[in-house]
FIROKE-880885 format. One record per residue (C-alpha): residue number from 1; residue in three letters; x, y, z. Coordinates in pm, 1 decimal, padded with zeros to 6 digits. Last residue first. Layout:
BEGIN
(NUM, "ALA", (X, Y, Z)),
...
end
This chain:
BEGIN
(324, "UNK", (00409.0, -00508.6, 03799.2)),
(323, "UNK", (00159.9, -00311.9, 03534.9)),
(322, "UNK", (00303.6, -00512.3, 03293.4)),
(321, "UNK", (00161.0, -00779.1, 03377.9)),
(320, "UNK", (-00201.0, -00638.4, 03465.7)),
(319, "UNK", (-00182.5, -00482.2, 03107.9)),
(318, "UNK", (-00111.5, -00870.1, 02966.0)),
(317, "UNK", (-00383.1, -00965.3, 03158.3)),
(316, "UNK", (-00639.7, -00707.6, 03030.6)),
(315, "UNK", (-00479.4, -00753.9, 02641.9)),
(314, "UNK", (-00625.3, -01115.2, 02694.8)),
(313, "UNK", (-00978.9, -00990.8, 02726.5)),
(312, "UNK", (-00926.1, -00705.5, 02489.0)),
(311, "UNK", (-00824.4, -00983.9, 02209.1)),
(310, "UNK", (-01119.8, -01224.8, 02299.0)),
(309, "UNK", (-01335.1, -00915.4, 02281.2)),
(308, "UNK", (-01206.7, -00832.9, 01909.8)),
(307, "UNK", (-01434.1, -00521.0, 01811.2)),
(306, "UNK", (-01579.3, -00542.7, 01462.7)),
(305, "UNK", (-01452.8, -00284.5, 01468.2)),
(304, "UNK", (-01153.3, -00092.2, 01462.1)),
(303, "UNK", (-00907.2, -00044.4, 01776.7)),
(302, "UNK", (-00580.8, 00134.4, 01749.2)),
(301, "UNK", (-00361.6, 00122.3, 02064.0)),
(300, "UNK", (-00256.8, 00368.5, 02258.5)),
(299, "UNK", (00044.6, 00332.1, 02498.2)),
(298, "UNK", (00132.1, 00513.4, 02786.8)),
(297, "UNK", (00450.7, 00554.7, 02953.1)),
(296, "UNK", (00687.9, 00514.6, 02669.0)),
(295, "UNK", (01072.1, 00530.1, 02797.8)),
(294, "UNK", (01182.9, 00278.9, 02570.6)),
(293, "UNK", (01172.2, 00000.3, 02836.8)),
(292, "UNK", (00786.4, 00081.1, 02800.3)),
(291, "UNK", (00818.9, 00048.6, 02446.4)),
(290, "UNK", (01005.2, -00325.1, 02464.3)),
(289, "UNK", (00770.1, -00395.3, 02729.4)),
(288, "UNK", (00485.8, -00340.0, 02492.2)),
(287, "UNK", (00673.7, -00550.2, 02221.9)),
(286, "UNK", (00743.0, -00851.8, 02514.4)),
(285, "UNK", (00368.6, -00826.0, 02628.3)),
(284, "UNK", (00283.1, -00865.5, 02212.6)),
(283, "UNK", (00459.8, -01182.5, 02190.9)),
(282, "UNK", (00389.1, -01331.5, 02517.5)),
(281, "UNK", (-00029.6, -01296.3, 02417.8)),
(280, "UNK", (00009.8, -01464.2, 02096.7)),
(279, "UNK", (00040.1, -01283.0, 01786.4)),
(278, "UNK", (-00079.1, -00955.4, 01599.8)),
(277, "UNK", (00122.3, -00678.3, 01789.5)),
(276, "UNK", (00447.1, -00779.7, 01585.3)),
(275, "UNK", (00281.2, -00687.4, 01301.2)),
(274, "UNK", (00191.7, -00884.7, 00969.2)),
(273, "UNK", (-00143.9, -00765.6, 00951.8)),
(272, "UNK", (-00082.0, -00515.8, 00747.9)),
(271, "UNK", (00113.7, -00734.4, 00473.4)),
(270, "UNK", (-00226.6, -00945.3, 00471.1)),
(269, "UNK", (-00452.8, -00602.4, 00458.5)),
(268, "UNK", (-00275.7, -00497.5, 00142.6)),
(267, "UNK", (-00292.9, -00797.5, -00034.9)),
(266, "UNK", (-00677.6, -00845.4, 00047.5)),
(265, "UNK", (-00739.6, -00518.7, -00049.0)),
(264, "UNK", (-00762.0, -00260.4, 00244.6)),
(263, "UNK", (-01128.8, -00095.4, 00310.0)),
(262, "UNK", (-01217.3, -00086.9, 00652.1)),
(261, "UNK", (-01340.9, -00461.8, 00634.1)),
(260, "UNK", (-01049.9, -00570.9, 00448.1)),
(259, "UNK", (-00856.3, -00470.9, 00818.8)),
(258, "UNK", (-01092.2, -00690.7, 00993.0)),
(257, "UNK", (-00979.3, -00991.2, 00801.9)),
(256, "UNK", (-00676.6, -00907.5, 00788.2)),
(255, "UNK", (-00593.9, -00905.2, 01197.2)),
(254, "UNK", (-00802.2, -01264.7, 01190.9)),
(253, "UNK", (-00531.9, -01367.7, 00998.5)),
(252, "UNK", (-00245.0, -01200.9, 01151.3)),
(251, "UNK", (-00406.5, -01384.6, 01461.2)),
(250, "UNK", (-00434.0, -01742.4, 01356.8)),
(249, "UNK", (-00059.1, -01723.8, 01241.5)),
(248, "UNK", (00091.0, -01567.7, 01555.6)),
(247, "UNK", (-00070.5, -01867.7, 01732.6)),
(246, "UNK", (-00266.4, -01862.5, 01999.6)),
(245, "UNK", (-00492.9, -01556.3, 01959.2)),
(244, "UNK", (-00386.1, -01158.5, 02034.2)),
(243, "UNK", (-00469.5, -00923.0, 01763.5)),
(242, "UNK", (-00401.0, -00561.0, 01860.7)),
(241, "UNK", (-00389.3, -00236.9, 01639.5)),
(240, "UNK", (-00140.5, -00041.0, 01516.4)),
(239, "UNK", (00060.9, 00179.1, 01786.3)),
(238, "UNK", (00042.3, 00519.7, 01896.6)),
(237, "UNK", (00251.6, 00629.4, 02185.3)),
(236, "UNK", (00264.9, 00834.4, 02493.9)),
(235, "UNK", (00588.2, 01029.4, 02692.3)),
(234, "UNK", (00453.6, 01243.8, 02975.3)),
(233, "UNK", (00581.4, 01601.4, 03020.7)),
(232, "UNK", (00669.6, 01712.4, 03314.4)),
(231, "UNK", (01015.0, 01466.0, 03361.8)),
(230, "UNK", (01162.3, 01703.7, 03088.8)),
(229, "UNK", (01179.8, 01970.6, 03305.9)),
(228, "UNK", (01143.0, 02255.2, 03186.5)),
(227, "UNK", (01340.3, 02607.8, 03113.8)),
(226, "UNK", (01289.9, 02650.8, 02759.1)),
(225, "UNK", (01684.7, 02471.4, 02652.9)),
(224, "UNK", (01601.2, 02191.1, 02884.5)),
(223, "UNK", (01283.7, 02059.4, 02752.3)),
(222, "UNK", (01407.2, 02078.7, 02403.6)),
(221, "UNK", (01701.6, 01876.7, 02494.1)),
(220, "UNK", (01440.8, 01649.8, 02688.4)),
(219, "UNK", (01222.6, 01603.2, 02312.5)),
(218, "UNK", (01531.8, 01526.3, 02141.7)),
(217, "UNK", (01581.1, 01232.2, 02403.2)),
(216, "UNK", (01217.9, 01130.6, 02337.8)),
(215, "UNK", (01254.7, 01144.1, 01972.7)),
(214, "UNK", (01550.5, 00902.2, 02044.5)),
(213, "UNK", (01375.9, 00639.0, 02236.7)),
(212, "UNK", (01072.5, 00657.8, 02054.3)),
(211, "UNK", (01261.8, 00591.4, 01745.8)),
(210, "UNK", (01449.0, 00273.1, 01943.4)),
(209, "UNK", (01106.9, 00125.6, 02076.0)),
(208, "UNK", (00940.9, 00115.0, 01679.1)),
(207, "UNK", (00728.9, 00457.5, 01570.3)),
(206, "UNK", (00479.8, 00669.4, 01657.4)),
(205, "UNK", (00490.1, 00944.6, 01891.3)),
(204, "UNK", (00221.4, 01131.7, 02130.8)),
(203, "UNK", (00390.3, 01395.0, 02399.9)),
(202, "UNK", (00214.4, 01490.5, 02739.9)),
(201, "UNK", (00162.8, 01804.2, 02949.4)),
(200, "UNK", (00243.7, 02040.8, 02632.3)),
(199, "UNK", (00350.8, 02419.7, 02603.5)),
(198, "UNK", (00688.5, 02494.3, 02524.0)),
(197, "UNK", (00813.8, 02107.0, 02529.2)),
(196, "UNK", (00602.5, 02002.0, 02249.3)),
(195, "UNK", (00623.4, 02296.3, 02079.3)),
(194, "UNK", (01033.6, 02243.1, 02075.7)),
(193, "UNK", (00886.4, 01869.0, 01945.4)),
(192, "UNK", (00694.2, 02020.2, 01688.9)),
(191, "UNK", (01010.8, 02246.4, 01536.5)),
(190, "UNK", (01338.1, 02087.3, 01485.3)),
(189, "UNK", (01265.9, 01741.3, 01577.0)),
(188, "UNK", (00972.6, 01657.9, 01412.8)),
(187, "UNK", (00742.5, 01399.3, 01585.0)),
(186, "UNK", (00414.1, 01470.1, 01609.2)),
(185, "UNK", (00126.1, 01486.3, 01883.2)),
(184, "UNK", (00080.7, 01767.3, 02138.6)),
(183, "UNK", (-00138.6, 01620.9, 02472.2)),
(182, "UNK", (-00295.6, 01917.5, 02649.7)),
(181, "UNK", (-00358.7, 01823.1, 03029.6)),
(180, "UNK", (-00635.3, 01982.3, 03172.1)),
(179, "UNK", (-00442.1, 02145.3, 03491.7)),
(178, "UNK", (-00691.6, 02182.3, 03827.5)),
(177, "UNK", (-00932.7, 01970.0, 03663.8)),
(176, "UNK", (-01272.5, 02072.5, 03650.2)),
(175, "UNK", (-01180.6, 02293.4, 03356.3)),
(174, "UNK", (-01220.1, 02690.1, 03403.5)),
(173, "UNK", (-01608.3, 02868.3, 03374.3)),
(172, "UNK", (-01511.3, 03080.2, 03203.8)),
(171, "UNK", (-01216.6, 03057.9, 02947.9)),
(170, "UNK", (-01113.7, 03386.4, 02861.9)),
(169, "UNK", (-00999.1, 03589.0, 02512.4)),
(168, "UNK", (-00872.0, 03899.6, 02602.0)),
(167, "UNK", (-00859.6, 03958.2, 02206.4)),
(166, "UNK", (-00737.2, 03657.1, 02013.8)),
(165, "UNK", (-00544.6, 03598.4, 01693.3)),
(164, "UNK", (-00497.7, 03323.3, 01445.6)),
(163, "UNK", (-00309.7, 03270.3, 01148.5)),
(162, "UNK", (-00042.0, 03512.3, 01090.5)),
(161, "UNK", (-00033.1, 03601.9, 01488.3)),
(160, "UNK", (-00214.6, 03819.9, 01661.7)),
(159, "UNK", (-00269.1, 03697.6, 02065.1)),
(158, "UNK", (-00451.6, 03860.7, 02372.8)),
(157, "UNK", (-00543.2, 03620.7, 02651.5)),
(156, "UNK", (-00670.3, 03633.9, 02979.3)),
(155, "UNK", (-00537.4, 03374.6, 03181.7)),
(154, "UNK", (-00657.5, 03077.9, 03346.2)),
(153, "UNK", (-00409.1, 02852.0, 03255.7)),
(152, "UNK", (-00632.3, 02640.4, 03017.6)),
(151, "UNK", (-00632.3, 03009.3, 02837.5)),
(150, "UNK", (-00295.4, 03062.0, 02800.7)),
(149, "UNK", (-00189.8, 02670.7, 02693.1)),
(148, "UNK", (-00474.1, 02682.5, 02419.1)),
(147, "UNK", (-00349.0, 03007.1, 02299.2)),
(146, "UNK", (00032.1, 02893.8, 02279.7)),
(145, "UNK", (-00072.0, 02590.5, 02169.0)),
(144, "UNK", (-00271.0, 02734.5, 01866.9)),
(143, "UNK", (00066.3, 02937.9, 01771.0)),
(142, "UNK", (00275.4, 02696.9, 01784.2)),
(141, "UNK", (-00025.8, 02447.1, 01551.9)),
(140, "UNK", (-00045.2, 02707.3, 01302.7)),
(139, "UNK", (00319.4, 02729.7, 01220.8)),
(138, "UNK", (00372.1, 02353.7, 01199.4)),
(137, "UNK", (00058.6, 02388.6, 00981.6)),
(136, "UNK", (00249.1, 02666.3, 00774.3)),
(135, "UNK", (00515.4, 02457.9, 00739.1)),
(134, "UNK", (00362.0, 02198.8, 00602.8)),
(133, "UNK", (00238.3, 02344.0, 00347.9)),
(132, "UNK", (-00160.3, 02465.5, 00369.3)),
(131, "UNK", (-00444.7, 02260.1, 00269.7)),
(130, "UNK", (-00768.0, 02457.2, 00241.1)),
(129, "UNK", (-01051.0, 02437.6, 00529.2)),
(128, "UNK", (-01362.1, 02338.8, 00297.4)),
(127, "UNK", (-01471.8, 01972.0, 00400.1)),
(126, "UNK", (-01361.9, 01818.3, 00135.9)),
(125, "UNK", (-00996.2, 01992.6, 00128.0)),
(124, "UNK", (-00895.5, 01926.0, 00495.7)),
(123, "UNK", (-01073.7, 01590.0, 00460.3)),
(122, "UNK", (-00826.5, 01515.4, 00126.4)),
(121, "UNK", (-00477.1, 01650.7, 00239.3)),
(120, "UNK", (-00447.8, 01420.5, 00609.7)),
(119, "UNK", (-00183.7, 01582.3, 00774.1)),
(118, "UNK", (-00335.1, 01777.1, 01027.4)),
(117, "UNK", (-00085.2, 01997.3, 01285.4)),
(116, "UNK", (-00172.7, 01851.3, 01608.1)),
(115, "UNK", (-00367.3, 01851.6, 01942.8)),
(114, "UNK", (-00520.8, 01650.9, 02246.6)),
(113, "UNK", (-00713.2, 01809.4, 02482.7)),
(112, "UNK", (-00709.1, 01547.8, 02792.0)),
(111, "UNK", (-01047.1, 01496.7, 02946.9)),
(110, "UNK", (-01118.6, 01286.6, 03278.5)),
(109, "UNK", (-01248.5, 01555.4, 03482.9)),
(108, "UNK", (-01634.2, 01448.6, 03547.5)),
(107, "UNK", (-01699.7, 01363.9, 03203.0)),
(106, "UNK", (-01915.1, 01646.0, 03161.0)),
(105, "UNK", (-01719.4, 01880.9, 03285.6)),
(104, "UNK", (-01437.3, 01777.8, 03128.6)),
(103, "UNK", (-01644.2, 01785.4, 02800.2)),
(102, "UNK", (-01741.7, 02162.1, 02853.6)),
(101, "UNK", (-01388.2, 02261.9, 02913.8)),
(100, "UNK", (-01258.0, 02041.2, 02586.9)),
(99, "UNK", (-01537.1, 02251.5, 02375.9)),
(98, "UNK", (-01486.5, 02567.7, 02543.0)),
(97, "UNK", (-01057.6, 02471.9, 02443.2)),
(96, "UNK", (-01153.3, 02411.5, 02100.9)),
(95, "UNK", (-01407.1, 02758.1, 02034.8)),
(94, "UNK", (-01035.0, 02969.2, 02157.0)),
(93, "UNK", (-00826.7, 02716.1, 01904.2)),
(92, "UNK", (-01069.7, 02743.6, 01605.1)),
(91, "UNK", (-01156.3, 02444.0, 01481.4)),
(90, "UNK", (-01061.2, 02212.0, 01207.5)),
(89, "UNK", (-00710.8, 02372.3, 01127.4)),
(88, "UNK", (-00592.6, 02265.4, 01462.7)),
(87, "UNK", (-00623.5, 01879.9, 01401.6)),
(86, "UNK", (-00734.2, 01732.7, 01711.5)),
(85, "UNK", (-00525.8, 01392.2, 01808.2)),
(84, "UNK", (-00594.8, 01166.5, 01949.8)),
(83, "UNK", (-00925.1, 01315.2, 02088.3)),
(82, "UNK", (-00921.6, 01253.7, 02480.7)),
(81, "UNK", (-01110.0, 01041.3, 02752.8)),
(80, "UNK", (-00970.1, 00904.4, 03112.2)),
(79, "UNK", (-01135.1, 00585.6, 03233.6)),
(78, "UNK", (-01399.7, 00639.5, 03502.5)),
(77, "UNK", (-01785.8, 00647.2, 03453.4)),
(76, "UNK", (-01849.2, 00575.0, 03125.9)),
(75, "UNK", (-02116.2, 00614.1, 02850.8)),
(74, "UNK", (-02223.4, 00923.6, 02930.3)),
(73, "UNK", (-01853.2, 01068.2, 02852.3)),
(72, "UNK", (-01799.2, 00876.5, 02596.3)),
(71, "UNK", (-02111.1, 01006.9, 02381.0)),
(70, "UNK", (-01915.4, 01342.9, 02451.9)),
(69, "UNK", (-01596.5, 01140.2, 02316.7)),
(68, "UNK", (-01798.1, 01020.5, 02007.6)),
(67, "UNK", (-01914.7, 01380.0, 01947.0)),
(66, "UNK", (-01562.4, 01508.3, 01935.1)),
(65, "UNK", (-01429.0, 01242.7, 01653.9)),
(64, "UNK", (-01703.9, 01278.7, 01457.2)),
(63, "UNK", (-01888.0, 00994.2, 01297.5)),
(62, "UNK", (-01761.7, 00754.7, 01010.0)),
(61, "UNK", (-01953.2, 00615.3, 00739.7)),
(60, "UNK", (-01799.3, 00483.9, 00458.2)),
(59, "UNK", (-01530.3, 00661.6, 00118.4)),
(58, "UNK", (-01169.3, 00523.1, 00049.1)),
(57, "UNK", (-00875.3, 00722.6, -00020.7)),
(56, "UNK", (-00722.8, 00742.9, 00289.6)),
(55, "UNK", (-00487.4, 00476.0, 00299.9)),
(54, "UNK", (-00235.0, 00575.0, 00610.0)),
(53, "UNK", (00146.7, 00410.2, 00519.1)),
(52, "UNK", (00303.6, 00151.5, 00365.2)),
(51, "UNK", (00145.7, -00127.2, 00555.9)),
(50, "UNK", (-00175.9, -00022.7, 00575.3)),
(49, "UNK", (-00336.0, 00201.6, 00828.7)),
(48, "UNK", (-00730.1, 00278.6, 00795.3)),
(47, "UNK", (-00840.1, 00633.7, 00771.6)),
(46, "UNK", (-01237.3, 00691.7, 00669.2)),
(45, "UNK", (-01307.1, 00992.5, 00617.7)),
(44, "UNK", (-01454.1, 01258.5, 00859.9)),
(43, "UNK", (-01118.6, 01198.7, 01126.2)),
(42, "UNK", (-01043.3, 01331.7, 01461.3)),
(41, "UNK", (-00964.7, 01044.7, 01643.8)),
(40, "UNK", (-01143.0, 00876.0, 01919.2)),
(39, "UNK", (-00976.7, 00803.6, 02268.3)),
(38, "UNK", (-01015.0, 00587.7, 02569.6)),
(37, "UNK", (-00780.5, 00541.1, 02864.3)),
(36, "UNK", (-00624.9, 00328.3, 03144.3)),
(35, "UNK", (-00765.5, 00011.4, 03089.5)),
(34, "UNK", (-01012.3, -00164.6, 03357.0)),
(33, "UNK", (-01162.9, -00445.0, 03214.7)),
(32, "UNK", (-01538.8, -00264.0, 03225.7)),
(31, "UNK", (-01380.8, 00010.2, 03106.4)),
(30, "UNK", (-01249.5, -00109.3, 02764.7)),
(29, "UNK", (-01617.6, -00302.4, 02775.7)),
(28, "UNK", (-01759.4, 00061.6, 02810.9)),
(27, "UNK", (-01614.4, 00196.4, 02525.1)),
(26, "UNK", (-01703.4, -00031.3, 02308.3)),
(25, "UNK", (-02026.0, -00061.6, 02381.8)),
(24, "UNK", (-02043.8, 00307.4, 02348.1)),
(23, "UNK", (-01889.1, 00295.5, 01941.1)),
(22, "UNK", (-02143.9, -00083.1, 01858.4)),
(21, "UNK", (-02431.5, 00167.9, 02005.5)),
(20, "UNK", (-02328.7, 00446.8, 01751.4)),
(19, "UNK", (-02306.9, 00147.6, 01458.0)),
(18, "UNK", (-01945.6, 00081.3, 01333.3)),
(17, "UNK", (-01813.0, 00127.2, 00992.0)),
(16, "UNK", (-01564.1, 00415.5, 01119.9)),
(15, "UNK", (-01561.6, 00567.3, 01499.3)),
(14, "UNK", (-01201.0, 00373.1, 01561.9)),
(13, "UNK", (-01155.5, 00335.5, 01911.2)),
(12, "UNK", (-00790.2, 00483.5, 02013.3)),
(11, "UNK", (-00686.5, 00234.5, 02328.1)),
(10, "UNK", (-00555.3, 00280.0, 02630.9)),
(9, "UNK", (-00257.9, 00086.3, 02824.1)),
(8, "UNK", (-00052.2, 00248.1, 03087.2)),
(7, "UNK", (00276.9, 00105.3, 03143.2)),
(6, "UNK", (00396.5, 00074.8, 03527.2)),
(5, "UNK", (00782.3, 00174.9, 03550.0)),
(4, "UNK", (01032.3, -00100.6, 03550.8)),
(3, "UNK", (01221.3, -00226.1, 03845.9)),
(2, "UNK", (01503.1, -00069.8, 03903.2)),
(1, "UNK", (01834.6, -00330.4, 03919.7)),
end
């Protein structure tokens, strides 16, 4: 029998309804206890996930998704950073891959660039930027990862396409890291995940161990018919967040609790909460292993204040267990 592959464990810190010293503190007790990775999102409304689905119709402060990961940066010293992930109709893919260069400098080389389509209709709207179809996002995001890919590899580019278009476009000075690895999120099996294998270094999914499993084995078919192997590209996923206590009861319950905080109803944030990563510590090792077993090799886990220490504490033992 093989014995299972090491699972990474990292966490998504939410940068809503939290103080800027609450967001570092944060980030430097999921250090501090040794985790694998720390990411912000790349939000300017509030997003909380409820049980049907993203609710994003609620107003309250949140800060930038790129400016918490500089203020990451400082903060820490060794966990890997990334933005989970960067919608490509916010910035400009050329002025996105100076900022990621920058920030790996900054951090030393921990950075992954991570990037997607954009789904959420409101912030694109708010903030000025138009809400294409779908399709034309898909579209937007190929060709912004064929850009981003060109210039992380050192080349010169030149690009027109419908949406964005470059003119021996460089990146100088290069990333500290020999290959900046760009993370692709999304799941569609026709088109994203055939980006996915063109031009990514890692893959971010969402959904239960058997989805995963299958959007994985779409992504190797993709893999193979461009040329790659599928083994290059690192398999990641997004889960809800943690609640670990001593009884799944005492835990769903604390799990609601924060949720109302971000802006659920009561109702809402009690169907939420019922998650199979809201239990005792066995119960959420076994749904980790389940994703590992899955073929995950990372896992990110949402994390909105006020930040559960008790939970992180016991999620640094479970990590250590799973880690073999």
């Amino acid at each position: 029998m093989s014995t299972p592959r090491p699972l990474r464990l990292g966490f998504q810190v939410w940068g809503q309804q939290v103080t800027w010293p609450g967001l570092m503190a944060a980030g430097r007790a999921i250090e501090a206890l040794a985790f694998d990775s720390l990411f912000s999102n790349d939000h300017f409304f509030p997003v909380v996930g409820g049980p049907d689905g993203p609710v994003t119709g609620q107003d309250g402060p949140i800060f930038e998704g790129w400016m918490i990961l500089a203020g990451f940066a400082a903060a820490t010293e060794r966990i890997r950073l990334g933005c989970l992930v960067s919608g490509t109709g916010y910035r400009n893919p050329c002025l996105l891959v100076k900022m990621a260069t920058a920030l790996d400098h900054a951090s030393g080389g921990r950075l992954s660039l991570g990037l997607g389509a954009g789904w959420h209709e409101r912030e694109h709207l708010a903030f000025g930027y138009g809400y294409p179809t779908l399709g034309e996002r898909i579209g937007r995001l190929e060709e912004a990862g064929a850009i981003v890919r060109g210039l992380l590899d050192g080349e010169e580019v030149t690009f027109v396409g419908r949406w964005y278009a470059a003119d021996r476009a460089r990146n100088d000075p290069p990333p500290l890291q020999a290959r900046l690895p760009l993370l692709i999120g999304g799941s569609g099996e026709k088109r994203t995940l055939r980006i996915v294998a063109r031009f990514a270094d890692a893959w971010n999914g969402e959904g239960d161990p058997e989805m995963i499993r299958h959007k994985s084995a779409v992504l190797d078919a993709h893999c193979r018919a461009v040329g790659r192997d599928p083994a290059a590209i690192r398999r990641t996923v997004g889960l809800p967040p943690p609640l670990i206590r001593g009884s799944r009861d005492a835990a769903r319950a604390t799990l609601a609790a924060i949720l109302e905080r971000h802006g659920l109803t009561a109702e809402q944030a009690a169907r939420a909460a019922d998650s199979p990563l809201a239990g005792t510590a066995d119960e959420v090792a076994a749904v980790l292993a389940a994703y590992r077993d899955a073929g995950a090799e990372e896992v990110i886990l949402d994390w909105p204040s006020p930040f559960d220490g008790e939970t992180l504490e016991r999620l640094a033992e479970v990590r250590r267990r799973l880690a073999g």
